[in-house]
C-alpha positions in Angstrom: 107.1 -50.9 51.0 107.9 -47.6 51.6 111.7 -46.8 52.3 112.7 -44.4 55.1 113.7 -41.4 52.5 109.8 -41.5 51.6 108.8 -41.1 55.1 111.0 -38.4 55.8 109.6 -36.8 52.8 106.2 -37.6 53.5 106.6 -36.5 57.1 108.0 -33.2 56.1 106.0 -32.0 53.1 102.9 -32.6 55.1 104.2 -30.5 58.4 105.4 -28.1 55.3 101.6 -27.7 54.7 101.1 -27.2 58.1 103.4 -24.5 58.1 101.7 -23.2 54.6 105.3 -23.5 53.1 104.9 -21.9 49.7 107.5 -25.2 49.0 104.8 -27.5 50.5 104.1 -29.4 47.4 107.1 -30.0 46.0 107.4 -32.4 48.1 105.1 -34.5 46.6 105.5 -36.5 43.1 102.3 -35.5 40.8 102.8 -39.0 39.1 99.9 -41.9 39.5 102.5 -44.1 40.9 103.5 -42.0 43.6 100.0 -41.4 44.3 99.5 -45.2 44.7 102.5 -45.8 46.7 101.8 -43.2 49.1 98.5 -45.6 49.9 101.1 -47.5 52.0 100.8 -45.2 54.5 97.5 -47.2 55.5 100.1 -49.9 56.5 102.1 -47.0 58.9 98.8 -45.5 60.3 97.4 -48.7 61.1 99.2 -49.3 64.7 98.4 -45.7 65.5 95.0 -46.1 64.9 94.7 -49.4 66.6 96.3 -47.5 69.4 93.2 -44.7 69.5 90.1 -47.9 69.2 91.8 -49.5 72.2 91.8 -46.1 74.3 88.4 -45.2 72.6 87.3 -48.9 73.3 88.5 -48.5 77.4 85.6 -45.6 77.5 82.7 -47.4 76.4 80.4 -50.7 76.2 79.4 -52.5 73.1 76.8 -54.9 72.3 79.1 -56.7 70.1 82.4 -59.5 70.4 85.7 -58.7 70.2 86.1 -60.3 66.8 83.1 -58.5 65.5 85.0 -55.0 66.6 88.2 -55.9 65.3 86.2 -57.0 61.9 84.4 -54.1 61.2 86.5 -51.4 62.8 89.1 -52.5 60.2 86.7 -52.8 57.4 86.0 -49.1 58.4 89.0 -48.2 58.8 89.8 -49.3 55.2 86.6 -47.2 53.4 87.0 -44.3 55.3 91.0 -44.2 53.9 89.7 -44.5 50.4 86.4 -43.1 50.9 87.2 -39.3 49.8 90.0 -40.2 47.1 86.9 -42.1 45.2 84.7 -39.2 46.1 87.3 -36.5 44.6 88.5 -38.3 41.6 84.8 -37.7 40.1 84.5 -33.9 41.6 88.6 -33.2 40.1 86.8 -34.8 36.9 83.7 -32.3 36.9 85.9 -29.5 37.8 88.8 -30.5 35.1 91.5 -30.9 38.6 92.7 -34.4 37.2 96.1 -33.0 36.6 96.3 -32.1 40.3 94.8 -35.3 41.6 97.9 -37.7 42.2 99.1 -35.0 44.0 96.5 -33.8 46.6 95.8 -37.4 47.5 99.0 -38.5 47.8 99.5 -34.9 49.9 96.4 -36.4 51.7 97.5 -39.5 52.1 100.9 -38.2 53.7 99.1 -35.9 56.2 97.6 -38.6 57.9 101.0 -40.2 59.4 102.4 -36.7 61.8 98.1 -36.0 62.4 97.6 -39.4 63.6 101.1 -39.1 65.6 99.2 -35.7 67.1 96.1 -37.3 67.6 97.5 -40.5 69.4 99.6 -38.1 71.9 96.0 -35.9 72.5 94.1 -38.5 72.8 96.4 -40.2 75.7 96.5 -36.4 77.2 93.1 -35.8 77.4 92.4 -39.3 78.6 94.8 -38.0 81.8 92.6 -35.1 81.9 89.2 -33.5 83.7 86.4 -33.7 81.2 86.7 -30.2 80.8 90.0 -29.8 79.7 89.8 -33.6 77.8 87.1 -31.9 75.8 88.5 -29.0 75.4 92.3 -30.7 73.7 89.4 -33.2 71.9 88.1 -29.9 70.3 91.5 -28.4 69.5 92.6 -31.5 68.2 89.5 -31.6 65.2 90.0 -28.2 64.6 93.9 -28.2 64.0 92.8 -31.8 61.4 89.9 -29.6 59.8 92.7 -26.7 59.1 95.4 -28.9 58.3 92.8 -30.3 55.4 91.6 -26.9 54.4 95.3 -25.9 54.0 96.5 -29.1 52.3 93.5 -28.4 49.9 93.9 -24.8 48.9 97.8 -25.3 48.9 97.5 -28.2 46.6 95.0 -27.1 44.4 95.2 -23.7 44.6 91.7 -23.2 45.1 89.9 -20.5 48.0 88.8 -21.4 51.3 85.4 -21.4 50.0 86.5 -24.6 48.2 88.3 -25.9 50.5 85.7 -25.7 53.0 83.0 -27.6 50.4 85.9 -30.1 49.9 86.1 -30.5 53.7 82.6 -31.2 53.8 82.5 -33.8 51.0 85.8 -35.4 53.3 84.0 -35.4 56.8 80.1 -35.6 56.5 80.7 -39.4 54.9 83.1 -40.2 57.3 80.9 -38.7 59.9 78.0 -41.5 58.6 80.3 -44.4 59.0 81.2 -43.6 61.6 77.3 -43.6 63.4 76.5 -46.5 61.2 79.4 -48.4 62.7 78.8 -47.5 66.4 74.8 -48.3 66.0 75.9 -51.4 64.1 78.4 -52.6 67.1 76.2 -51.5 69.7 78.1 -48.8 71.1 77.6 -46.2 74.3 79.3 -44.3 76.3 80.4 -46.4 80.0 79.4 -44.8 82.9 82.3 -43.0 84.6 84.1 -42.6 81.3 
């Protein structure tokens, strides 16, 4: 498992990236093994993100059963974590950025833990909110993700935001489709009042 002293790490290289610390990715080990350590993170993401299904799951009605949700939410869950790394291991390939790989996904990996933290907290806010406003945090929410991945990207492999932004793409269009799949799949719409 990973000790605290990782975490902190972890924590701070990816609000370093944030920041667009020059330092930023120092803090992260270009080594395969750190790369598949910082998979682990899965395991401290998980609560979090059961935390934002059962405040998406209060909003709206589903066809399917409980165990059925829990089943495949997890299985999505799972592929959309390791979704992109497969995805960029064959574009780094093409584009001869293997040496930078371990790196960027374990930088990846790491920026999940303080976004979900952020997501969790706007998520409960907006929930409090008007839909106006809810919308509006909602909005500011995907936009502060979409830079934090653009900056992680250009940061870590010191490419333009042209790049970046095709990277991005390649990170959120799949995700995008699983996530549609999933809610047709389970039945999903929004509950009246929600």
């Amino acid at each position: 498992m990973i000790s605290t002293g990782e975490i902190a790490r972890g924590m701070q290289g990816a609000l370093a990236l944030l920041k667009r610390d020059p330092a930023a990715p120092s803090y992260f080990d270009n080594t395969l093994e750190a790369c598949i350590r910082s998979f682990q993170v899965m395991i401290l993401v998980a609560p979090l993100h059961v935390t934002l299904m059962l405040l998406r799951y209060a909003s709206v009605t589903s066809t399917a059963d409980d165990l059925e949700i829990v089943l495949v939410e997890a299985l999505r869950y799972v592929v959309d974590w390791l979704l992109f790394p497969v995805l960029f291991y064959e574009i780094a390939r093409r584009r001869n950025w293997l040496g930078n790989y371990p790196r960027y996904v374990s930088a990846l990996n790491w920026v999940n833990l303080p976004a979900m933290i952020v997501a969790v907290i706007g998520v409960v806010l907006a929930s409090l909110m008007p839909p106006l406003p809810a919308e509006l945090i909602r909005i500011g929410l995907q936009a502060l993700f979409f830079y934090w991945f653009l900056v992680t990207t250009r940061m870590m492999l010191g490419v333009g935001w042209p790049v970046a932004s095709l990277l991005l793409i390649v990170n959120w269009i799949p995700s995008l489709f699983i996530s549609l799949i999933v809610d047709r799949f389970l039945g999903i719409a929004v509950a009246v009042g929600a």
